[in-house]
C-alpha positions as CSV (number, residue, x, y, z in Angstrom):
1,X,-33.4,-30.2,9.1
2,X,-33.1,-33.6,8.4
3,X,-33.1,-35.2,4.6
4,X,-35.8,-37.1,3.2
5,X,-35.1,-40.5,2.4
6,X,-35.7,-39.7,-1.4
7,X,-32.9,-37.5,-1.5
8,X,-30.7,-38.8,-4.1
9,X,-27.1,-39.7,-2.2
10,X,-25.1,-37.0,-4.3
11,X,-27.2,-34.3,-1.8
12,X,-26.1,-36.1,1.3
13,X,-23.3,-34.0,2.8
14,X,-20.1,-36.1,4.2
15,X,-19.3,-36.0,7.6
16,X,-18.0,-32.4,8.7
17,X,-14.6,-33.3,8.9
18,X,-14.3,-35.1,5.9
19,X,-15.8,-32.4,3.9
20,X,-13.5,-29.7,5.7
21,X,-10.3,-32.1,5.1
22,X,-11.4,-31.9,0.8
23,X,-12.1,-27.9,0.5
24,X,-8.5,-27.4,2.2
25,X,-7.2,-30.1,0.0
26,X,-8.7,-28.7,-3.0
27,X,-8.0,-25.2,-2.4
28,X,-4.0,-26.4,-1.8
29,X,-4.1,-28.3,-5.1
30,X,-2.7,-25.7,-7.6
31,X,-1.0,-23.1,-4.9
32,X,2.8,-24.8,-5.6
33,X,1.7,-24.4,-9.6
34,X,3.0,-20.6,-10.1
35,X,5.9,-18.2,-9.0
36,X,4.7,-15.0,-6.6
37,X,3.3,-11.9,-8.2
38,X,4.5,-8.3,-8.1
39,X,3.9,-6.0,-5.9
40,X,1.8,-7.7,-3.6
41,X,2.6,-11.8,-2.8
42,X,6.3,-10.6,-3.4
43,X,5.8,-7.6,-0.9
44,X,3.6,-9.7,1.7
45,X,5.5,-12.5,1.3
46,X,9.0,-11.3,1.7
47,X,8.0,-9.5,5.1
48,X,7.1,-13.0,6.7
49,X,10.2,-14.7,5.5
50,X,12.0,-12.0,6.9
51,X,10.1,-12.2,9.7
52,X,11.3,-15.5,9.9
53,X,15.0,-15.0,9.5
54,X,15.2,-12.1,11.6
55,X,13.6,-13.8,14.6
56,X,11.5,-10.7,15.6
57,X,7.7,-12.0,15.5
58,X,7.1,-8.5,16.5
59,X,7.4,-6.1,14.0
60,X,6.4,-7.1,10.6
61,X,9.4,-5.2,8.3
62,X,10.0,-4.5,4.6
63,X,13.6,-4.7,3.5
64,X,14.7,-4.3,7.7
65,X,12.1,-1.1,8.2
66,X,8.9,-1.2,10.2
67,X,6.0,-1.7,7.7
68,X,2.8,-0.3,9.1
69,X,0.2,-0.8,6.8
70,X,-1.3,-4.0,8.2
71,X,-1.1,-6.5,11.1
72,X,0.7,-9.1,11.7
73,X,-1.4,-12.1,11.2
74,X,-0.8,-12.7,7.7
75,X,3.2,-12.9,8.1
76,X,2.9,-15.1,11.6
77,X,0.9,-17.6,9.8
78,X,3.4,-17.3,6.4
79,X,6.6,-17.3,8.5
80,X,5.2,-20.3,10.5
81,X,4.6,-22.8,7.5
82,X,8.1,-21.8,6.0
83,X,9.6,-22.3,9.2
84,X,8.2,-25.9,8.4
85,X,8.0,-26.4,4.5
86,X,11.0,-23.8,3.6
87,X,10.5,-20.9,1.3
88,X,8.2,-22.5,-1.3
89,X,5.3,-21.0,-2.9
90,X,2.3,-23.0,-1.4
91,X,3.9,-22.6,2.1
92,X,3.8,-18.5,1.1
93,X,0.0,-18.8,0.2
94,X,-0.8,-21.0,3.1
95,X,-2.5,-17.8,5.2
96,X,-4.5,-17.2,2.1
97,X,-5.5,-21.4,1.8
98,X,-6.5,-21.0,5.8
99,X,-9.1,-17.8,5.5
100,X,-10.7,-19.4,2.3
101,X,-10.8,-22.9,4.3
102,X,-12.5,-20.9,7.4
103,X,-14.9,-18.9,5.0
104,X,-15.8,-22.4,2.9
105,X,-16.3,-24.8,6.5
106,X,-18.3,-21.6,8.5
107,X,-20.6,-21.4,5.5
108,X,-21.4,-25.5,5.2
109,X,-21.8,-25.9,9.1
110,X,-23.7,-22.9,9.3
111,X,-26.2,-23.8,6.7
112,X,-26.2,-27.5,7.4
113,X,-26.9,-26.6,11.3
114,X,-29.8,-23.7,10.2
115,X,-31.0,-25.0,6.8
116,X,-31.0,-27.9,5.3
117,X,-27.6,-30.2,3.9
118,X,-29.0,-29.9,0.5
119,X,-28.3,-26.2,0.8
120,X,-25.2,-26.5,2.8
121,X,-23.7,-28.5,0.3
122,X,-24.4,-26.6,-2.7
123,X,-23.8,-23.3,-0.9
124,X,-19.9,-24.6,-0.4
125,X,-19.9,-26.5,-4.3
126,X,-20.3,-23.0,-5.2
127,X,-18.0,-21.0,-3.6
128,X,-15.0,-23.2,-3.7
129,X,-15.0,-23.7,-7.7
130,X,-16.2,-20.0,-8.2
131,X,-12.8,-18.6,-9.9
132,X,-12.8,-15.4,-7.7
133,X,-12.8,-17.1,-4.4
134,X,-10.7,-20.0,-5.7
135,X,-7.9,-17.7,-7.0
136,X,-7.9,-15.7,-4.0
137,X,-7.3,-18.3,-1.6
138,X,-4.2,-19.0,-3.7
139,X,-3.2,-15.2,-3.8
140,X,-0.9,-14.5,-1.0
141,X,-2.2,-11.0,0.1
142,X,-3.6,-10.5,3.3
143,X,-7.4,-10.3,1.3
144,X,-8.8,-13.7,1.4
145,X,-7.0,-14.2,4.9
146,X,-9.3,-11.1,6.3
147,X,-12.4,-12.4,4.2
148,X,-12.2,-16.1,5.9
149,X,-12.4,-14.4,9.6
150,X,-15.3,-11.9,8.4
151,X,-17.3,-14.6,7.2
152,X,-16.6,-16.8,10.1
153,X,-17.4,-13.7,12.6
154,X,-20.9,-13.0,11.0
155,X,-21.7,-16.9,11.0
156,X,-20.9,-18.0,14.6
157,X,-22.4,-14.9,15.7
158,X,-25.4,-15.4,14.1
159,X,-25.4,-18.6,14.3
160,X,-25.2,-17.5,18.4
161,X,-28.1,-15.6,17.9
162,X,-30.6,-18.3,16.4
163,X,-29.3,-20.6,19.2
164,X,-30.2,-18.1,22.0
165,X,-33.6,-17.7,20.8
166,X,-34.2,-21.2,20.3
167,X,-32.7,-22.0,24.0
168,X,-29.9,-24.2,22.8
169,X,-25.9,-23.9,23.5
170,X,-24.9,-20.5,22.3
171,X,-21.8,-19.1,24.4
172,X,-19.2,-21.7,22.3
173,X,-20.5,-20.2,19.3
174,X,-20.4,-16.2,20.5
175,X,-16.9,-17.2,21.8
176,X,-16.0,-18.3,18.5
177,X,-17.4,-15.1,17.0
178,X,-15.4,-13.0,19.2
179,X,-11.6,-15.0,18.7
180,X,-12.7,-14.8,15.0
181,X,-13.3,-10.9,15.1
182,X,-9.5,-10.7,16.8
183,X,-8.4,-12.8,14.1
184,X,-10.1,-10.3,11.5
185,X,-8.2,-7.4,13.7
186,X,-4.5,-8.5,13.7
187,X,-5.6,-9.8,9.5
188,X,-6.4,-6.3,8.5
189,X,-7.0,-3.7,11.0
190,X,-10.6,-2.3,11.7
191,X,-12.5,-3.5,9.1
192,X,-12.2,-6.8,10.7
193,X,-14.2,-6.3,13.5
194,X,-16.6,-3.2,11.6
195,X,-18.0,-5.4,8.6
196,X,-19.4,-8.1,10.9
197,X,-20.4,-5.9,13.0
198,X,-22.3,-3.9,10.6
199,X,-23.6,-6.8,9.1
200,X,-25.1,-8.1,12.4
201,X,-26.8,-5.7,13.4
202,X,-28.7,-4.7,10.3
203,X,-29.6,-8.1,10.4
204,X,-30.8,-7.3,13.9
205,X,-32.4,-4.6,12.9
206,X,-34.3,-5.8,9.5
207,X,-35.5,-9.3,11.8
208,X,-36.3,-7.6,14.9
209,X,-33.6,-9.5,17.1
210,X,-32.8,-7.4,20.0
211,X,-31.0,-10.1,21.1
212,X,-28.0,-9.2,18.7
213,X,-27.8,-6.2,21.1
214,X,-27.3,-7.4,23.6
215,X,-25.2,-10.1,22.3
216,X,-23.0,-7.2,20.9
217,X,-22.0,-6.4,24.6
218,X,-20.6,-9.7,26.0
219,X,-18.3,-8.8,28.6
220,X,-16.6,-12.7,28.0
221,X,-16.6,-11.8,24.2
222,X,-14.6,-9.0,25.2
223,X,-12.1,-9.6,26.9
224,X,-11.3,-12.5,24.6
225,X,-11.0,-9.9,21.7
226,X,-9.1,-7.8,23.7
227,X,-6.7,-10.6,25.6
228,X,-5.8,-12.0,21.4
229,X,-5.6,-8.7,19.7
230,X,-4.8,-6.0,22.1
231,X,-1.3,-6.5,22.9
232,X,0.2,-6.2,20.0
233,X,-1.3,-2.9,19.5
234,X,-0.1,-1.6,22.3
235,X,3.5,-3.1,22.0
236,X,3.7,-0.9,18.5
237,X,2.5,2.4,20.0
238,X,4.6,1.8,22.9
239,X,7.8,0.9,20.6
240,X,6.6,3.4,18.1
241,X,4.9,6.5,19.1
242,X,3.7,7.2,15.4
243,X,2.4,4.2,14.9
244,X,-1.3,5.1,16.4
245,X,-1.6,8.2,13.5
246,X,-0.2,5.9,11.1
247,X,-1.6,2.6,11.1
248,X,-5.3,4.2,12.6
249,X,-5.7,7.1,10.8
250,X,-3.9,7.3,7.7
251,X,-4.2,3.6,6.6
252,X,-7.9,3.5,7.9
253,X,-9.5,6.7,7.6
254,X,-7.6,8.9,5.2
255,X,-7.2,6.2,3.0
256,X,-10.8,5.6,3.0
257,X,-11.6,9.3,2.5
258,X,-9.3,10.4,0.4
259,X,-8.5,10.0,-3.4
260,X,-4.3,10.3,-3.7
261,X,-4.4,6.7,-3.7
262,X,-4.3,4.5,-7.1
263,X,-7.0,2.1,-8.4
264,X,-9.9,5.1,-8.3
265,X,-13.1,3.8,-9.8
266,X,-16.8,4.5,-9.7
267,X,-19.5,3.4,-7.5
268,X,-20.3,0.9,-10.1
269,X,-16.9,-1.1,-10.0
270,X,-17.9,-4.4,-8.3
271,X,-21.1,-5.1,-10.0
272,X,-19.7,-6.3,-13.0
273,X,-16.6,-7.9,-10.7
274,X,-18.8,-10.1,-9.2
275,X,-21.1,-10.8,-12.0
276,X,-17.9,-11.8,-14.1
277,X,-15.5,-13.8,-12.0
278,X,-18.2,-16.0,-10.6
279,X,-19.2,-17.3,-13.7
280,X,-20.5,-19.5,-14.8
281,X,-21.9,-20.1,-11.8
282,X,-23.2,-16.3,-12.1
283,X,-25.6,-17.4,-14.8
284,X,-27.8,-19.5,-12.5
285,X,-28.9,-16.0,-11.1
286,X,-30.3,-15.1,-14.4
287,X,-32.1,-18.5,-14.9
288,X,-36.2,-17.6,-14.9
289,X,-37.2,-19.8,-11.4
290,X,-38.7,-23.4,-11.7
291,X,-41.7,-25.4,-12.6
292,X,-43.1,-23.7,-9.9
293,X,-42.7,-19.7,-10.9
294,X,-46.1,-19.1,-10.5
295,X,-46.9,-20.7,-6.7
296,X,-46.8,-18.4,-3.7
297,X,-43.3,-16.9,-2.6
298,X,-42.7,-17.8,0.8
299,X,-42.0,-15.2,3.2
300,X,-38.0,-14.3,3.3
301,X,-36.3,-16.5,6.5
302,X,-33.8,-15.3,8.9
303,X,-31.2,-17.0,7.2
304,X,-32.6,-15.1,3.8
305,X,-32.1,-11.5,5.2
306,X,-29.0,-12.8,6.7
307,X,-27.2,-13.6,3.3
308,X,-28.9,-10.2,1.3
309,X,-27.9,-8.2,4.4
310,X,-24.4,-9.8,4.5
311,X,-24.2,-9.1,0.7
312,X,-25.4,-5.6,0.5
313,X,-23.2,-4.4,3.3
314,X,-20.1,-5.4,1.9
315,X,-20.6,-4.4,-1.6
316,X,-22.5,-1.0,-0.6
317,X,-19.4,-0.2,2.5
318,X,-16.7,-0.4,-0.2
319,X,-18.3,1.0,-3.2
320,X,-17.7,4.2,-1.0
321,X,-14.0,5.0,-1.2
322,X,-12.6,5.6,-4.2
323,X,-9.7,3.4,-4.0
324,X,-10.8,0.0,-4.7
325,X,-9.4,-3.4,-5.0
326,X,-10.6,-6.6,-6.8
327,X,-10.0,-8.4,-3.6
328,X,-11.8,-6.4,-1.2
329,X,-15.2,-7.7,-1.9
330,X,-14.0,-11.5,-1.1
331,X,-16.0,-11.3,2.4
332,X,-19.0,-10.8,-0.2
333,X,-18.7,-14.6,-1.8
334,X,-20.0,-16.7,1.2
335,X,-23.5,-15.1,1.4
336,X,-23.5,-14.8,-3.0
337,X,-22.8,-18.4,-2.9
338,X,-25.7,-19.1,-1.2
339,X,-28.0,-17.0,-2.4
340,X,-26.8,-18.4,-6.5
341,X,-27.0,-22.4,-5.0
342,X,-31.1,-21.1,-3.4
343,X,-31.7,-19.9,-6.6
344,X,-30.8,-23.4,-8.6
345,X,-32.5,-25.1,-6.0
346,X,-35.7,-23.2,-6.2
347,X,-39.0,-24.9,-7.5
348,X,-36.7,-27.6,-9.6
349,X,-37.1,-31.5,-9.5
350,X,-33.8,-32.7,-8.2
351,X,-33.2,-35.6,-10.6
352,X,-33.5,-32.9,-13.7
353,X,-31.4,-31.0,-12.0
354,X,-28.3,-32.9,-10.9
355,X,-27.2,-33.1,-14.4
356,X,-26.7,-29.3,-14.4
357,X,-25.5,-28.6,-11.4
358,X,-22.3,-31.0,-12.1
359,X,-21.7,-29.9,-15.4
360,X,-21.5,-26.2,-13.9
361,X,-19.0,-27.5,-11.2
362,X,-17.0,-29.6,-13.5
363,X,-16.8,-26.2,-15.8
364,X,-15.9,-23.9,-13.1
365,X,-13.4,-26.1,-11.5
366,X,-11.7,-26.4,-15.0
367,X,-12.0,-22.7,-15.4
368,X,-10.3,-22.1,-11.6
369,X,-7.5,-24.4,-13.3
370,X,-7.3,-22.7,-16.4
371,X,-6.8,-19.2,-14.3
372,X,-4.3,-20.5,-12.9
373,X,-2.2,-22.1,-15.4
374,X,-2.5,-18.6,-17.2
375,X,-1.0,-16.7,-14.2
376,X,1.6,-19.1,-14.7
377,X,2.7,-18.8,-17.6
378,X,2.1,-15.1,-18.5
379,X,1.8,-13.0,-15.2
380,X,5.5,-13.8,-14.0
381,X,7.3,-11.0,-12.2
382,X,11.0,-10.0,-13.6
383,X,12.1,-11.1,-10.1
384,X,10.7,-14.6,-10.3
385,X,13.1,-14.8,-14.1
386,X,16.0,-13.3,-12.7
387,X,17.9,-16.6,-11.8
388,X,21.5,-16.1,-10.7
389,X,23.4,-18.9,-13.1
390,X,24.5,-22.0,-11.7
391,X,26.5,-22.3,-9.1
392,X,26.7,-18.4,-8.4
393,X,24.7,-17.5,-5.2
394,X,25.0,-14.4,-2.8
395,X,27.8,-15.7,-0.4
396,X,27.3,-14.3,3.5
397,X,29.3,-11.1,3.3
398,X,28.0,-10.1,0.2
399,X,25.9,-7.0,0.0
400,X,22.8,-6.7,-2.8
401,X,22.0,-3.4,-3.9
402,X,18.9,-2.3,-5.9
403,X,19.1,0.4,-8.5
404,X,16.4,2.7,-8.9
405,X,13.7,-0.1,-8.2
406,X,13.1,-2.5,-5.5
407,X,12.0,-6.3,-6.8
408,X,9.8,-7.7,-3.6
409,X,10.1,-11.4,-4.9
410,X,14.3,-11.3,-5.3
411,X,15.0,-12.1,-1.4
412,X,12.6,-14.6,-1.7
413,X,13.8,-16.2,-4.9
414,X,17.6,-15.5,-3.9
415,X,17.2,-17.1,-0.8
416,X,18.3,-13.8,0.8
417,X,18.9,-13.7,4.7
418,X,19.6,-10.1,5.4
419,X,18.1,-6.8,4.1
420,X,18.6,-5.1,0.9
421,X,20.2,-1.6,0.1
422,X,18.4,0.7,-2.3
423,X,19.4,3.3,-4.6
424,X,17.2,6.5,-5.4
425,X,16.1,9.8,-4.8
426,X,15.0,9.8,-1.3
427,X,14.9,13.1,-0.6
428,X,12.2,13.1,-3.2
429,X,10.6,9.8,-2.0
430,X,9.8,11.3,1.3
431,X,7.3,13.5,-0.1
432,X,5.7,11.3,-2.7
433,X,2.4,11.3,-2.2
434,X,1.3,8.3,-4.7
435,X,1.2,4.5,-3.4
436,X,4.1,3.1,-4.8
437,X,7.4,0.9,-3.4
438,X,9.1,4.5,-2.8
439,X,6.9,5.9,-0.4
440,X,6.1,1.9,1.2
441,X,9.9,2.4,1.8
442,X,10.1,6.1,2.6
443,X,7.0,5.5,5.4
444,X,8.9,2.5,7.1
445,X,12.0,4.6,7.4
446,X,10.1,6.8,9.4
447,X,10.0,4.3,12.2
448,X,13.5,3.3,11.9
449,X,15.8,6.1,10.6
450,X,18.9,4.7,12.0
451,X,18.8,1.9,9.7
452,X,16.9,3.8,7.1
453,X,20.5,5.6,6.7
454,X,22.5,2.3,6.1
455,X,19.5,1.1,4.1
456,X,19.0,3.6,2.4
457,X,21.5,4.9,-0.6
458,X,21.1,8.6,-1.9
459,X,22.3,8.1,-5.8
460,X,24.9,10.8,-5.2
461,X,26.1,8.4,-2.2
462,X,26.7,5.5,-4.4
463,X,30.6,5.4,-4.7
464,X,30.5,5.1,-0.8
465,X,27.9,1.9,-0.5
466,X,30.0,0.4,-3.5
467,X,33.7,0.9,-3.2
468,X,34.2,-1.1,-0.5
469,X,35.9,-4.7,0.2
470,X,33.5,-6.5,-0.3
471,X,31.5,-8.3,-3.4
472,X,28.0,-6.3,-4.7
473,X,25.2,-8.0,-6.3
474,X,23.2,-5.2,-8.2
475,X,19.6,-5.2,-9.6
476,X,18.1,-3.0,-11.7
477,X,16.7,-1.5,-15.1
478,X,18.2,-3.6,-17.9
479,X,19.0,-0.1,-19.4
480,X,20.6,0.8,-16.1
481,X,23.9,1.3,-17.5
482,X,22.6,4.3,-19.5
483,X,22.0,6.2,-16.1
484,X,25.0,4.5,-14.8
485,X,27.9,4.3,-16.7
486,X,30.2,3.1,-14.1
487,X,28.0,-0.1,-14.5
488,X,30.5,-1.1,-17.3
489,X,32.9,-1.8,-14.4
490,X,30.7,-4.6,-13.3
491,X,29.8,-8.3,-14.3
492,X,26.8,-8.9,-15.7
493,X,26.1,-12.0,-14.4
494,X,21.7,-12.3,-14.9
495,X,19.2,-10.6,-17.5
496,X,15.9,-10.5,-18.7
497,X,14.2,-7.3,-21.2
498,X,13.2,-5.7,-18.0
499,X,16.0,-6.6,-15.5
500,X,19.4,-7.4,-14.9
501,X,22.1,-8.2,-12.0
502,X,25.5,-7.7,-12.3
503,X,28.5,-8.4,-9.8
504,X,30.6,-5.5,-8.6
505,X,33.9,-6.0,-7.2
506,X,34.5,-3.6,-4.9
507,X,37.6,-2.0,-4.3
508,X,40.1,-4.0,-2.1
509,X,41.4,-1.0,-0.7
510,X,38.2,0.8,-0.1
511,X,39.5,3.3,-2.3
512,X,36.1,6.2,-2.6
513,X,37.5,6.6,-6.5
514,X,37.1,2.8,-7.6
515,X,33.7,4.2,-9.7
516,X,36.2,6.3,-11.8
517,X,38.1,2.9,-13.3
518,X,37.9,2.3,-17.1
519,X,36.2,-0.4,-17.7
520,X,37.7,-3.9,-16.7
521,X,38.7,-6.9,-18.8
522,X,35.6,-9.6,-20.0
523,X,35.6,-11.9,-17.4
524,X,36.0,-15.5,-18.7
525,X,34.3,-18.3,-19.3
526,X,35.9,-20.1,-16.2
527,X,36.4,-16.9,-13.9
């Protein structure tokens, strides 16, 4: 629809690309500003970088073991732009930065193609300064990466779908829906490909388009989906016979099911979620309508169902499990988005309402700033303040050894190249049954018991990982030393109130005894 020439120039849209080049740009603008988060940016990230180092693109591993519960997308796309940029924070978060870009550009094309650009515009105003969508394209999980190929897979195809009825170009698009759906696949598993296509077709249903039918069956669709997402797949159940029971069924379907897992809340949860971290540009939705209240309500579009339906199913599919996540209802944003920039739009004289509508961007940009620049000041990891001192750094034959925890962000703030041993129980890790980094770590060794052994350190098997030749780096507890006495033997070299490192020695001989010394001599100042 094109724009009347009374439309004041602040509703005239940019060209495409210029507008696509700003949301990336804006979205990039703070993701250098703060150090990764534990468990999950240090966990997701530290997979891709050793990804990276390792040189298997293959099989995404935490600390050296296969880790199962997602796809590989997220770490290809990670390990790619560190590959380029080095390990930096905004080259961590760049998968995250991508599916937000995707979700934000889908939404203004779609709505600038099938409504009108005043619409469009607004639509994508909205959801890049809303806080929740803006802080989760700078959260490097694999989330917002997921959300950004939902959203584009329920777009182009129904963007497909109005084309084919209206007898214009449609296969480009449906193509596009398909790749994106793959994408959505090797981002996060099933739900990938299930929300869109859940989404369509009660669209299809509601608006009577049998057309999304047969759409549904596209043989070229397909084998596109198949060709970009299949092989992987079957690479890891060929390599991994478990991997099927593991990655389909327990990290689908049990954990959907079943309530071991943390985070339990009600049916409620996401209500207030949404209503809070998208103000203030949630308050527009409580505004009474326009001038115009009282004139006739035009019957709902397709574009209408499409957003409510779009909504609805993504809220309503995980308000099921029990387990739930902030960050699972991102794929919800695009269609809120638009539905909060119709309801500012309708029945209101433009020139009354620019004034508001800027003031609400300017104040939620400044609050998507504000977010941040909290998270970086309070939410900081141990990891990310454990700093080995200057001019100390883990030398090539070293070994680092974690005590009774496992820090995700120390091999990416240490600059570490090879795999990490860990101390613990593991005998009792293997049959943990909450989600924690014990039974992340017992599940990989599954896959790869071989390594899990050297990996692996069994507290009572401590003298033999330590008294050894060569120099340890340990982390752990700050308290550590209470548990481990033997710890006196060591240099602290690093600590913070939750967290210290020390350097071990060794025993030049390898003698198995070396834990039984009394306590050496304070290093010195120049030592």
């Amino acid at each position: 629809m094109t724009p009347r020439t009374t439309t004041p120039a602040w509703w005239t849209a940019p060209q495409p690309l210029w507008l696509i080049a700003g949301i990336f740009a804006w979205l990039l603008i703070t993701a250098w500003a703060r150090p990764l988060m534990a468990p999950d940016e240090g966990r997701y990230v530290g997979i891709a970088l050793g990804m990276l180092h390792s040189g298997d693109w293959l099989v995404p591993r935490l600390d050296g073991l296969p880790f199962f519960h997602k796809p590989p997308l997220f770490y290809w796309i990670g390990a790619a732009a560190m590959a380029v940029a080095g390990p930096v924070e905004w080259a961590a978060r760049l998968p995250s930065v991508l599916g937000a870009g995707i979700a934000a550009s889908a939404l203004f094309l779609f709505l600038r193609r099938w409504s009108t650009v005043r619409l469009a515009l607004l639509s994508t105003v909205v959801l890049v300064t809303t806080p929740f969508f803006f802080l989760g394209a700078q959260f490097a999980n694999l989330d917002m990466l997921v959300a950004g190929c939902i959203s584009g897979t329920v777009l182009f195809g129904a963007g497909a779908v109005l084309a084919r009825e209206r007898e214009e170009p449609w296969r480009g698009l449906l193509a596009g829906a398909y790749l994106l759906a793959a994408a959505g696949l090797l981002a996060k598993g099933l739900i990938g490909l299930l929300l869109p296509t859940l989404v369509l077709l009660a669209w299809c249903a509601v608006t009577r388009k049998a057309v999304v039918l047969r759409l549904a069956v596209w043989l070229p669709g397909w084998a596109i989906l198949l060709a970009v997402a299949g092989p992987w797949f079957v690479a890891m159940q060929m390599k991994y016979p478990g991997f099927f029971d593991y990655f389909v069924i327990t990290q689908h379907f049990r954990r959907f099911a079943s309530s071991g897992f943390n985070n339990e809340h009600g049916m409620w949860f996401y209500l207030p979620v949404l209503a809070a971290l998208t103000l203030p540009w949630f308050a527009w939705a409580l505004v009474p309508r326009g001038h115009d209240a009282a004139a006739p309500r035009t019957r709902f579009s397709d574009i209408d169902w499409l957003m409510w339906i779009w909504l609805v199913v993504i809220v309503g599919f995980f308000s099921l499990p029990r387990s739930k996540l902030v960050g699972y209802v991102l794929p919800a944003l695009p269609p809120l988005a638009c539905l909060i920039a119709q309801r500012v739009l309708a029945g209101r004289v433009l020139d009354t309402l620019l004034p508001k509508v800027r003031a609400t961007a300017l104040a939620s940009a400044l609050v998507c700033i504000a977010c941040v620049a909290g998270l970086a000041l309070y939410a900081r990891p141990p990891g990310t303040r454990l700093r080995l001192p200057e001019g100390q750094a883990v030398a090539a034959g070293d070994q680092v050894l974690m005590l009774d925890s496992y820090l995700y962000e120390i091999p990416f703030y240490w600059q570490l190249r090879t795999p990490v041993r860990i101390a613990d129980d593991w005998q009792a890790a293997a049959t943990d049954t909450r989600d924690n980094w014990r039974k992340e770590i017992a599940d990989a060794a599954r896959f790869d018991p071989a390594r899990a052994a050297d990996l692996l350190v069994d507290r009572t098997q401590l003298a033999a990982a330590l008294c050894t030749p060569r120099t340890t780096w340990l982390v752990g507890p700050s308290n550590a030393q209470l548990a481990h006495p033997w710890l006196a033997r060591a240099r602290l070299v690093a600590f913070t109130p939750a967290v210290a490192a020390w350097r071990f020695p060794g025993s030049a001989t390898g003698d198995a005894h070396c834990l039984d010394l009394p306590p050496a001599a304070p290093a010195s100042a120049n030592d």
